[in-house]
N, C-alpha and C positions, 0 to 999 in steps of 0.2 A: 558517481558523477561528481563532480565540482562546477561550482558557482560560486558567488561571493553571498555571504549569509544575509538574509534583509533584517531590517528593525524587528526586535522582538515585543513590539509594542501591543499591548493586548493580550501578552502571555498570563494563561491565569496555572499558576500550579498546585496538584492537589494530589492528596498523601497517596502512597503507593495501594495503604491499604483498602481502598475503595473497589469493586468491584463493576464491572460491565453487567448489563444486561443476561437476563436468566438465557444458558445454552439451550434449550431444550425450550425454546417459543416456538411455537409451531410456524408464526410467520416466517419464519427461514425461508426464502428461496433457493435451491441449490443453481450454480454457473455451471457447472461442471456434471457432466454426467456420471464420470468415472471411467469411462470406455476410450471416447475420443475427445476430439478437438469440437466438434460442432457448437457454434455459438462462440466461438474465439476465428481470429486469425492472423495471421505475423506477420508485421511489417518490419521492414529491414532488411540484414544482409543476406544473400542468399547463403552463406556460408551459417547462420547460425540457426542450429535445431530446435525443434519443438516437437514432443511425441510424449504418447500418454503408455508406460507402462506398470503393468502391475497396480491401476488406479490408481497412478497419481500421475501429472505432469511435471516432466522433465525438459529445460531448457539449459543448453549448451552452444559451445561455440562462438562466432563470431557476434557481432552487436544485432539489437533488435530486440523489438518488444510486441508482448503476445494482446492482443485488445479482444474483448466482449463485443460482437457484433449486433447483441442488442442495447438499448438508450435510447437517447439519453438518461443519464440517473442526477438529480437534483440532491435532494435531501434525504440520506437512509443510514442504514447502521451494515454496516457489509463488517464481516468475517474470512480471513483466510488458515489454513494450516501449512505450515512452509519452514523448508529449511533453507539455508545454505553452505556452502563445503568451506573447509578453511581458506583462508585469503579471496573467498569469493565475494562478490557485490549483485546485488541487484537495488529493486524497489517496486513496491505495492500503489501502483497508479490508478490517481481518483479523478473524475470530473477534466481527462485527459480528451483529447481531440479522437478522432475516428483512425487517424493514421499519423499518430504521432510521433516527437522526437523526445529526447530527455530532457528537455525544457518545458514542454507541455500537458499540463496540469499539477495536481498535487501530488509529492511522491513521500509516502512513508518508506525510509531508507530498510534494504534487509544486509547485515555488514555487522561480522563479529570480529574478524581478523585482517582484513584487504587493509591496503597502505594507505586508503583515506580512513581517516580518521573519527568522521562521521558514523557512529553508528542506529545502529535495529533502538527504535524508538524514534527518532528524529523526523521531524518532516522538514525535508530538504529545501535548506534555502530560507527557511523560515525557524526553525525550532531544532536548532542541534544537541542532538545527547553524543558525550564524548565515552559515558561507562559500557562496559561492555555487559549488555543482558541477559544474552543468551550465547552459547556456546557454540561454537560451528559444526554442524552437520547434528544439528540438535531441533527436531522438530518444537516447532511453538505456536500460539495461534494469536495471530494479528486481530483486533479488534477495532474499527473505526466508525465515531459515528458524526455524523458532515450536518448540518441544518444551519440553515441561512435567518435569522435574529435582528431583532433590533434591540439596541443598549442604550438606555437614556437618548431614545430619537437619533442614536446611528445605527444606519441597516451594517451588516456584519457575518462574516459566517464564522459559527463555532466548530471546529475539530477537536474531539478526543480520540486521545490517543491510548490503547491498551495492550498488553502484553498477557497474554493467562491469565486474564482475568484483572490483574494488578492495571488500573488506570494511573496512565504516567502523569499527564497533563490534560490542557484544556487551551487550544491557542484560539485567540480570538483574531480574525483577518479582515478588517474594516477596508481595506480596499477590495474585499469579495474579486480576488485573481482570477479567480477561473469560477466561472456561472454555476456551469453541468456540463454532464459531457459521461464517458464512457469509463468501463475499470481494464486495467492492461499490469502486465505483469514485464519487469527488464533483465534480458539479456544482457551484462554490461559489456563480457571481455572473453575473449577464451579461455580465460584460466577460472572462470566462473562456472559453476551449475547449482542452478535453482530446481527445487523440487516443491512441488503445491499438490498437496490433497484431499485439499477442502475450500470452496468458494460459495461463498451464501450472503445473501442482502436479503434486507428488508427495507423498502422503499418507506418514505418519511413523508408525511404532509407538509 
């Protein structure tokens, strides 16, 4: 998707070599069963697929986005495993509306090779990574953890952003965009396919 980038004001960045949170916390919640769709459903075109084979979900096709029909989620640490194909596009949506568009809520971009230029690390619209991090059609696992702060008496929400483990950044968003809200996966284009085989949160105080 395209936007015009906002203020990078409150960008805090921190070395690659940091790590995320231990994998293996038992607080994990798995989204995804592995089987099917339940607890998702797709808003969008009727032309564009969604279907779970081999445990994992695959999204193709026409535009649309897959959403969590449970939420709202406020402040947590969610987990994805995802690929996507060469010249493909999508994004990992956070604190998105019920039936959303691609304007609506936070979107960690997933894009190694598509003609925007934005890529997998980025949170759209706010915090652009232009290097390419991951390779296309190269499983990786998204790492995000969302909690809403106060900084010297301004309320604020913190996003980190990780990649395997490697923590990219830390953006700080004092106009707190989007409250809570739901997690949704994008469909962007036909020449796009997304594959996701792993969705897990841990809700946050």
């Amino acid at each position: 998707m395209k936007l015009p980038i906002r203020s990078l004001f409150g960008l805090t960045l921190v070395a690659l070599a940091f790590t995320c949170a231990n994998a293996d916390d038992p607080n994990w919640t798995s989204l995804f069963n592995g089987t099917n769709l339940d607890g998702w459903k797709k808003v969008g075109s009727d032309n564009s697929q969604w279907e779970v084979a081999d445990g994992v979900i695959q999204g193709s096709g026409g535009t649309s986005m897959l959403v969590t029909t449970t939420g709202p989620y406020q402040n947590f640490k969610y987990r994805v495993e995802i690929k996507i194909n060469d010249r493909g596009n999508s994004g990992v949506y956070f604190r998105t509306s019920a039936n959303p568009g691609f304007l609506d809520g936070y979107e960690a971009q997933v894009d190694s090779t598509h003609s925007d230029p934005i890529r997998t690390g980025s949170l759209y619209g706010f915090c652009h990574v232009y290097k390419q991090h991951v390779k296309p059609d190269t499983w990786f696992t998204y790492e995000l953890e969302v909690r809403d702060d106060v900084w010297r008496g301004r309320e604020m929400t913190r996003i980190k952003i990780s990649i395997d483990g490697n923590e990219l950044y830390e953006y700080l968003d004092f106009e707190k965009t989007f409250k809570e809200g739901h997690f949704a996966f994008q469909q962007h284009d036909p020449g796009s396919r997304v594959s996701i085989r792993k969705v897990d949160v841990i809700p946050l105080p």
